[in-house]
N, C-alpha and C positions, 0 to 999 in steps of 0.2 A: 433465633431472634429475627424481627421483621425486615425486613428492608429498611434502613434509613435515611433520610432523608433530611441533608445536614443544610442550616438554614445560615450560621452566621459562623465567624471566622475563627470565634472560638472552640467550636464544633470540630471546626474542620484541624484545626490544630492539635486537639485530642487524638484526633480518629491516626493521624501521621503520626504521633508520636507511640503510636501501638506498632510502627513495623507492621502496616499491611503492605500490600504490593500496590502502586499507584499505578494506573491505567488512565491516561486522556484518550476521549474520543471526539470528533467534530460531526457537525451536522447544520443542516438549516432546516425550515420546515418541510422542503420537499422530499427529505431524507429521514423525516423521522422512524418509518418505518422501517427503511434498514439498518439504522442506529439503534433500535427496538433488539431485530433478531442478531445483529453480529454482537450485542452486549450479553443475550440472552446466551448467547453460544460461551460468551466467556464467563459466566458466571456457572450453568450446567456444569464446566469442565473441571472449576475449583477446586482443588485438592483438599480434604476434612482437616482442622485447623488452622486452615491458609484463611487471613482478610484480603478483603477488595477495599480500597478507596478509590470513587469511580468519580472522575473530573468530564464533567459534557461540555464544550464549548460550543456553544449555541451561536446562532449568527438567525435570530429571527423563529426560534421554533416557537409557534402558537401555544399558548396555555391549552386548550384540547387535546393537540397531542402530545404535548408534556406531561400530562397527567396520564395521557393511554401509553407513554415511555414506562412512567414511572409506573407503574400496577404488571406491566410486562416484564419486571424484572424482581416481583415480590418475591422471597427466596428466603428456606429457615437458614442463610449460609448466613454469614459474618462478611457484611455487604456494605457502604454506606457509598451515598452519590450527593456531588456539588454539582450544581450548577454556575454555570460563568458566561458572563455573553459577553458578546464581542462584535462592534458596530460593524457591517459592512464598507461603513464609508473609510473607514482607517484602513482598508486595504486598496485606497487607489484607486488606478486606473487598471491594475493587476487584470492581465488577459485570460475569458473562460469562454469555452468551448465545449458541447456537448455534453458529455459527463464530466466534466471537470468546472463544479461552482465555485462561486467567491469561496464558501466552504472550507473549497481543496486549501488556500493559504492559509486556514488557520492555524497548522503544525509549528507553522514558523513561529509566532505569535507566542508558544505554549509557555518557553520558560519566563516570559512577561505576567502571562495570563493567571499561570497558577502562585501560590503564596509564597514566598520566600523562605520559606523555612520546609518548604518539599525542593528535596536538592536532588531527587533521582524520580524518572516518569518514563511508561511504557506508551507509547506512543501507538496507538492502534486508525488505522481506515477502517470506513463506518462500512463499506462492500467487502465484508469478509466474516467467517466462520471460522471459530476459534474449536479445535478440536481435541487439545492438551492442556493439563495445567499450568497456566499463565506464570506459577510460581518458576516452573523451568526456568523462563526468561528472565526474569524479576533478581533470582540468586547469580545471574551471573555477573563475575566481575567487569568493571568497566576495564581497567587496566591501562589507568592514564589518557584515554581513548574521548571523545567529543560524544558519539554515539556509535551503539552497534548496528546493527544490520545486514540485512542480507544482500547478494548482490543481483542486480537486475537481469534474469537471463535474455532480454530482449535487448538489451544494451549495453552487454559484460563489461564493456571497456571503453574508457574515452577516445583510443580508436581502435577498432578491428582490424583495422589495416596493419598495424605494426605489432597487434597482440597476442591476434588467432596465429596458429599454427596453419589450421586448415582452414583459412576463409574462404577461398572460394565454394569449401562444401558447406559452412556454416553460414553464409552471410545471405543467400535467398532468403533464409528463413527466421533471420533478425528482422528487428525495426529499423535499427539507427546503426550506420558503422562508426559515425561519430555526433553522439548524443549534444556534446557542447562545441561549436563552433570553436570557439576560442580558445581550448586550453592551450595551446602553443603558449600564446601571449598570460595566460596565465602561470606559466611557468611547471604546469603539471603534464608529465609524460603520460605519449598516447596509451603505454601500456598500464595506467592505472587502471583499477577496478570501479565502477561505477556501481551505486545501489538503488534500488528501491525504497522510496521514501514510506509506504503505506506501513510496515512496522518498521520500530525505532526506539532501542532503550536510549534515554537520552540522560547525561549526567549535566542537569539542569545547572547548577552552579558555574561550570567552565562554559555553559552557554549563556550562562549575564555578565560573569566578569572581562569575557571578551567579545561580547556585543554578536555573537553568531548571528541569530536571527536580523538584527537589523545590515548586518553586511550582507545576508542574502536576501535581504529587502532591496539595497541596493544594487545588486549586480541585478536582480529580476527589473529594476527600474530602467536601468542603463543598458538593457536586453529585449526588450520589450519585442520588438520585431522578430527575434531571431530566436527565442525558447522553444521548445520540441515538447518537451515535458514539465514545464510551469516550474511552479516554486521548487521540485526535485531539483531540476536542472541548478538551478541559484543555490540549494543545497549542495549540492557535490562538486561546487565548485570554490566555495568554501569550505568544504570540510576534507578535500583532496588528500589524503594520505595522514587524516586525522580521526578515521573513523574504522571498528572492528568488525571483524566478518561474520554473521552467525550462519548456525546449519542454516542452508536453504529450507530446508524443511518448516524452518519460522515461517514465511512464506512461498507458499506455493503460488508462482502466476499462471492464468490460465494460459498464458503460452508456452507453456510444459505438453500441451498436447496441439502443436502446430510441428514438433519436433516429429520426422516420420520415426528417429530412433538417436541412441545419444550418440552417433556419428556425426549427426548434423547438429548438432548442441555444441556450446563452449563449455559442458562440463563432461567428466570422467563416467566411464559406466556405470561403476556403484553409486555414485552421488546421482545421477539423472534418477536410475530406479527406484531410489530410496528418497528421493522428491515425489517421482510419480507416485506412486504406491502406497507412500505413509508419509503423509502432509503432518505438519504438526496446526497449520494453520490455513486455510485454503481462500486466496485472496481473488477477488472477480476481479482483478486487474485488465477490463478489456473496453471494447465498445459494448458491447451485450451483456448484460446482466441478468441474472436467474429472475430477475423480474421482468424483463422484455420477454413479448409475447414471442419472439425468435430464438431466445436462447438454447445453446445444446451443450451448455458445460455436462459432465460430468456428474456433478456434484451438487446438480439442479434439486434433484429431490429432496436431495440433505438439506438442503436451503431451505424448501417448504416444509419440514418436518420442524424444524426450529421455529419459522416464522409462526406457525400453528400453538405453537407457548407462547405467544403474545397475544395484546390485544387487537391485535391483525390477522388471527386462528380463522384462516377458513380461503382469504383474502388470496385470487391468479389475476393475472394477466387475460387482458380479453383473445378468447381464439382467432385466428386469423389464418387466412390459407396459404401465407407465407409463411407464417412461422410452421404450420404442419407442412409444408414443403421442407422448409429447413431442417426438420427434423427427420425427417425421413433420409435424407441427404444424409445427413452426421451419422443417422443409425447404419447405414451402409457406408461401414468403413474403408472398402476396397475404392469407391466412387467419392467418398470427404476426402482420401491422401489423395487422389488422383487431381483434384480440386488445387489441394495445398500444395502439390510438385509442380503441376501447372504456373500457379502465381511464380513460385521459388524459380523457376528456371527462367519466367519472363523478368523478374529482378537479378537472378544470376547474368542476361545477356545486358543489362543497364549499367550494370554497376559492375561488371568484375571484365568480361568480355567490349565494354566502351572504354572501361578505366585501363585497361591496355593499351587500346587502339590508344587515345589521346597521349600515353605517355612516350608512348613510338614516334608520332606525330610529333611530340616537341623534344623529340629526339636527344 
């Protein structure tokens, strides 16, 4: 059957009440294109009798390329997509930075935005390649749980300080040794596990009947200065020891290969190589994206082999002689670690070799 393309509420309450698997995505217009190819990747991977009901939270995407979304994802699979938008101004004063647009808060928004009678949604980031069947995630149990997810290896813990075992070997090659400023006063211990917001099975009902999203509306309000990682941050500090852990393999971040080996990682050996190796879902979680004319993920090419099934089949980044420097750089593996130990060891003298000094000092 064709792609569908479900117009009113009735529709959409049918298409739910078949037991397909619900998937929200976000986007605005500047994102159509990769809301294009990471939908495309999930819909390729759908398992033979598996449905999609596909929720797009729009914040602005233009009717031109709404229409080159929807023809990008034509498909004889058992498919339908809503449309939902969602005013940019109802998110505030909410802080964005870089790659992270009003956009990024739409998550929050989701179990407001979709219909009340969808009480379970997979929560997908629009910078990702979906490489397994989506139903994997979709059959798992919630288990009393707010949402699942994976956990962030750039920020395992709300502190690394009192969590890692071996932080001084692991913590050059983190982000954050403590992701939320505040948990003390939150009352959540430094050795919880922190996650990744970009995927997210979410059991939508326990997030309206106890207001999740607007309590992390509010901590993101009352935080404003001091967020690291935006609405995640306000997320996991609300859902602190409310929420379940999936393989990492649901997302892979591209900081899986900043790691020189899983010695300097906060995870076990088999789990790092069986993240590196066999992603189930491969998230561009970084500053560079396979659409930046610099990028050297990996998994670049897989990107444009997907993006080429869309109505963006053809569509690079213009050349630059940075990015062919960069790349040449990454292709020479001995000379990219040498790069990476570099930074690691001038963050290892900041943070782990000062944070001695000063504790001696106040003796």
């Amino acid at each position: 059957m064709p792609l569908r393309r479900l117009e009113d509420r009735q529709q959409v309450k049918e298409a739910a009440g078949r037991g397909m698997a619900v998937v929200a995505m976000a986007a605005d217009d500047d994102y159509s294109m990769q809301l294009a190819a990471a939908a495309r990747s999930l819909i390729n991977n759908l398992g033979p009798g598996r449905g999609l009901l596909l929720f797009v939270v729009s914040s602005g995407v233009a009717g031109p390329n709404r229409e080159k979304i929807l023809k990008s994802w034509e498909t004889p699979k058992d498919v339908a997509v809503s449309w939902v938008e969602i005013d940019p101004a109802s998110l505030g004063g909410m802080n964005v930075s870089g790659h992270v647009s009003a956009a990024t808060y739409s998550r929050v928004f989701i179990p407001r935005l979709l219909p009340p009678f969808v009480n379970k949604a997979i929560y997908l980031d629009s910078d990702l390649l979906v490489l397994r069947d989506i139903s994997g995630l979709w059959d798992k149990s919630m288990e009393g749980v707010y949402a699942l997810a994976a956990r962030d290896i750039m920020t395992p813990y709300f502190c690394s300080r009192e969590a890692l075992k071996d932080r001084p070997r692991c913590l050059p090659y983190l982000f954050a040794d403590v992701p939320v400023k505040d948990y003390r006063e939150l009352g959540i211990p430094g050795t919880a596990k922190y996650f990744n917001a970009g995927v997210m099975v979410m059991d939508l009902d326990k997030w309206r009947s106890d207001r999740i999203g607007e309590a992390a509306l509010d901590y993101l309000e009352k935080n404003k200065g001091e967020l690291r990682y935006w609405d995640q941050d306000g997320l996991n500090a609300v859902l602190a020891g409310k929420w379940g852990e999936l393989d990492p393999r649901w997302n892979q971040l591209a900081h899986i290969y900043r790691f020189p080996s899983w010695k300097e990682s906060p995870l076990d050996r088999d789990t790092f190589d069986k993240l590196l190796n066999d992603p189930y879902i491969i998230h561009f979680a970084s500053r560079s994206k396979p659409w930046y004319h610099d990028n050297c993920h990996p998994a670049r090419s897989l990107y444009f082999r997907c993006l080429d099934m869309t109505e963006w089949k053809g569509w690079r980044p213009e050349f630059t002689l940075w990015g062919a420097f960069r790349k040449l750089v990454y292709s020479l593996k001995p000379l990219r670690m040498a790069g990476i130990r570099l930074k690691a060891f001038i963050k290892w003298i900041l943070f782990v070799k000062l944070d001695l000094y000063w504790k001696f000092r106040r003796g």
